[in-house]
C-alpha positions as CSV (number, residue, x, y, z in Angstrom):
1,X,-39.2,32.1,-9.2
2,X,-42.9,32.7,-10.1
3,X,-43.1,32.7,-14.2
4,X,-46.9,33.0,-14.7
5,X,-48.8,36.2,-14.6
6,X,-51.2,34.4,-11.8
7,X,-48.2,34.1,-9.5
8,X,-47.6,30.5,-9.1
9,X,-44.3,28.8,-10.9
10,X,-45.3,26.0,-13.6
11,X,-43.4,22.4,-12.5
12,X,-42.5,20.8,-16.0
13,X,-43.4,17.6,-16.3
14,X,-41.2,14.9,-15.8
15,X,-41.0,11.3,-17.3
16,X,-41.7,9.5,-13.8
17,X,-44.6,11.9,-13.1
18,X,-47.1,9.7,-15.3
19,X,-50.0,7.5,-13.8
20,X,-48.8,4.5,-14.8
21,X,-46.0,5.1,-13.3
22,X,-47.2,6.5,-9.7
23,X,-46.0,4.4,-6.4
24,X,-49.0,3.0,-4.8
25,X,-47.6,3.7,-1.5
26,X,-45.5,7.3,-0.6
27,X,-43.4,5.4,2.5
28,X,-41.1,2.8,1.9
29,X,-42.0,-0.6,3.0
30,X,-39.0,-0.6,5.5
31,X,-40.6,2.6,7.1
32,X,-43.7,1.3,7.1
33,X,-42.9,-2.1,8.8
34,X,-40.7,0.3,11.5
35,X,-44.1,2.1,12.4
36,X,-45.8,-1.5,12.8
37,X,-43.5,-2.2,16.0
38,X,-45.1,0.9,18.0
39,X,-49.0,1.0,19.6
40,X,-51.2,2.8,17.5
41,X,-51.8,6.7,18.6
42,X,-55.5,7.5,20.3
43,X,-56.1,8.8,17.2
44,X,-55.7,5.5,14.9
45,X,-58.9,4.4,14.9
46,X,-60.1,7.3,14.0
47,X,-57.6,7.8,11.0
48,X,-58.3,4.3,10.0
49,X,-62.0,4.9,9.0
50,X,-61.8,9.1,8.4
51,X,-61.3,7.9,4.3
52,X,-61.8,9.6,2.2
53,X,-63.9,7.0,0.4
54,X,-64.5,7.1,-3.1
55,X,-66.7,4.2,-5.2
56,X,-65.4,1.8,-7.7
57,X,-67.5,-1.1,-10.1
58,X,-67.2,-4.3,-8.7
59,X,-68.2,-7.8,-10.0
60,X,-70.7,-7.4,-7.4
61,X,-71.9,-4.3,-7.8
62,X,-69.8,-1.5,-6.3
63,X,-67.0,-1.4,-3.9
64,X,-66.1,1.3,-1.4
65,X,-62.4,1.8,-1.1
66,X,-60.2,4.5,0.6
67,X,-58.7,7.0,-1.3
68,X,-55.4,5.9,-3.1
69,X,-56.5,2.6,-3.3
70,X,-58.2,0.9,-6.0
71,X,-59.1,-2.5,-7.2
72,X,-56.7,-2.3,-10.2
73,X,-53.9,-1.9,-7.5
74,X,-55.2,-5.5,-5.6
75,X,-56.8,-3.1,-2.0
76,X,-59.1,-5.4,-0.8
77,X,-62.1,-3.2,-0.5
78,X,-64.0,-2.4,2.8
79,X,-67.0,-3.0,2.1
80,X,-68.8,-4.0,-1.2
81,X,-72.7,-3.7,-2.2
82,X,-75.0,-4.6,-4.8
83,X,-76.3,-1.5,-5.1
84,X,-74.6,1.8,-5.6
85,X,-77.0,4.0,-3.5
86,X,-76.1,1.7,-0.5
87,X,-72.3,1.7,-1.5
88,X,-72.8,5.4,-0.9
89,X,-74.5,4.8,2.2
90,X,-71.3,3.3,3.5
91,X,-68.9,5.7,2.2
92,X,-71.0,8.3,4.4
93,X,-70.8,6.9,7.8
94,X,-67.4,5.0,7.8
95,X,-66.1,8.2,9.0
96,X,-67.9,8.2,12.1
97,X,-67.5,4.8,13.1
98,X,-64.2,6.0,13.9
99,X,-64.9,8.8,16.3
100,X,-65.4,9.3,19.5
101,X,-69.3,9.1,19.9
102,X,-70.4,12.6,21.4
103,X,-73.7,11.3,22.6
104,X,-74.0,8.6,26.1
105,X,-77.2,7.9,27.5
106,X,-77.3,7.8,31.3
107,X,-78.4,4.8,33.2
108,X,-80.5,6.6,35.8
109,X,-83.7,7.6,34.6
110,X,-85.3,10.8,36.3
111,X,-88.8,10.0,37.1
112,X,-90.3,13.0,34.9
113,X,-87.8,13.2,32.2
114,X,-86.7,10.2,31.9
115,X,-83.3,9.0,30.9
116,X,-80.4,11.9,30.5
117,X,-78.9,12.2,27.0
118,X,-75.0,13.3,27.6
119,X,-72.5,14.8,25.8
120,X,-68.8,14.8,27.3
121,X,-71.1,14.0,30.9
122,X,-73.1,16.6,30.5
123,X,-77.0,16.2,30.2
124,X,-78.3,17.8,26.9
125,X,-81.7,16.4,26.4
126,X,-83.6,13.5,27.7
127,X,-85.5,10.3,26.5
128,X,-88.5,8.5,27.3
129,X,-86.9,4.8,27.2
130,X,-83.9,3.5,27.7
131,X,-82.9,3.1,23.9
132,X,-79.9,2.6,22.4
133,X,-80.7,2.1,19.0
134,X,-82.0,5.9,19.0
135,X,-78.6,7.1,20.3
136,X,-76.5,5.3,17.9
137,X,-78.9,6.7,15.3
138,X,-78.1,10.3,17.2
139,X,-74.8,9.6,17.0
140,X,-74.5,8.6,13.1
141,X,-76.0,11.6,12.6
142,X,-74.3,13.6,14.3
143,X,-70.8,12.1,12.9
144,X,-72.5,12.9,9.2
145,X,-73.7,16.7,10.0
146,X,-70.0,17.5,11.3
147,X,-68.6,16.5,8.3
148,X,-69.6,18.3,5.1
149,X,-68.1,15.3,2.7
150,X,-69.8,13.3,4.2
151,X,-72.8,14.6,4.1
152,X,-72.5,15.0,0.3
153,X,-72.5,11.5,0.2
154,X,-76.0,10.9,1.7
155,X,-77.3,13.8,-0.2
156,X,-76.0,11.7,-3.3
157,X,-77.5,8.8,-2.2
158,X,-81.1,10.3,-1.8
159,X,-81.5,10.9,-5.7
160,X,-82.8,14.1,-7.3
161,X,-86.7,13.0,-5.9
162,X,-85.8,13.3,-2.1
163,X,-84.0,16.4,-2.7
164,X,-86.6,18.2,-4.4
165,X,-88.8,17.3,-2.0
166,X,-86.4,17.9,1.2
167,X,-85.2,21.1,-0.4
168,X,-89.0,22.6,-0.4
169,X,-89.3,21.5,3.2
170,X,-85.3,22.8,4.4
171,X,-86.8,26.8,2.7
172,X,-90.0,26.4,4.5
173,X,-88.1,25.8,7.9
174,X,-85.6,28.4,6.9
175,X,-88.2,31.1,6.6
176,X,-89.9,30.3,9.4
């Protein structure tokens, strides 16, 4: 029965339905310790890091926690920083240190071209040297520009100065 002119019903509030009152955990511990007895899907590792994240002030600056857990609640945090800008650092490439990385680098360099970039065994580009460090830079970003939250957390971390600056630059590529 929808009661409001918008279309949607209103859900009156009930006395459990209070913050303070709100299980930390939606599956019972029985269930949860059930699920502990199987192998992890493929896709665990991936869940494990995919967050979301969100920030919290620590004793030692800030901590990066996943979403419905806090430090009021005793989560141990997964990582914890000094600084906030490098708290949000974190919270923007956990994610991707969960997926699968799209980017390989091939073992066989080509005498002109050097050595083949590949994504899912294709080649998509090439380097000069054999350099790993560049493709798991490649990769970070990569993980970061497919995921718009992300993302936002980098752009947070940059500060109002880099963004003025990288937004004149993004309209000057943009028009051409």
């Amino acid at each position: 029965m929808r009661t409001r002119r918008d279309g949607s019903t209103p859900v009156p509030p009930s006395p459990s339905s209070s913050p303070a009152s709100s299980p930390a955990q939606a599956f019972t511990p029985e269930y949860l310790a059930l699920l502990a007895q199987r192998d992890e899907p493929l896709t665990g590792a991936e869940a494990d890091a995919a967050g979301p994240w969100h920030l919290e002030p620590h004793a030692q600056g800030w901590a990066v926690l996943r979403q419905g857990e806090s430090l009021e609640r005793g989560s141990r945090p997964q990582a914890v920083f000094a600084r906030k800008d490098a708290a949000r650092l974190a919270a923007s490439v956990l994610p991707g240190t969960g997926r699968r990385l799209r980017y390989t680098l091939g073992t066989e360099a080509d005498s002109f071209w050097g050595y083949p970039v590949l994504d899912d065994n294709r080649v998509v580009g090439h380097v000069q040297f054999f350099d790993e460090t560049f493709l798991a830079a490649l990769n970070v970003v990569d993980a970061l520009v497919s995921l718009p939250a992300d993302l936002a957390w980098v752009l947070d971390a940059a500060g109002g100065l880099a963004l003025d600056h990288a937004g004149k630059i993004a309209a000057e590529r943009a028009a051409g």
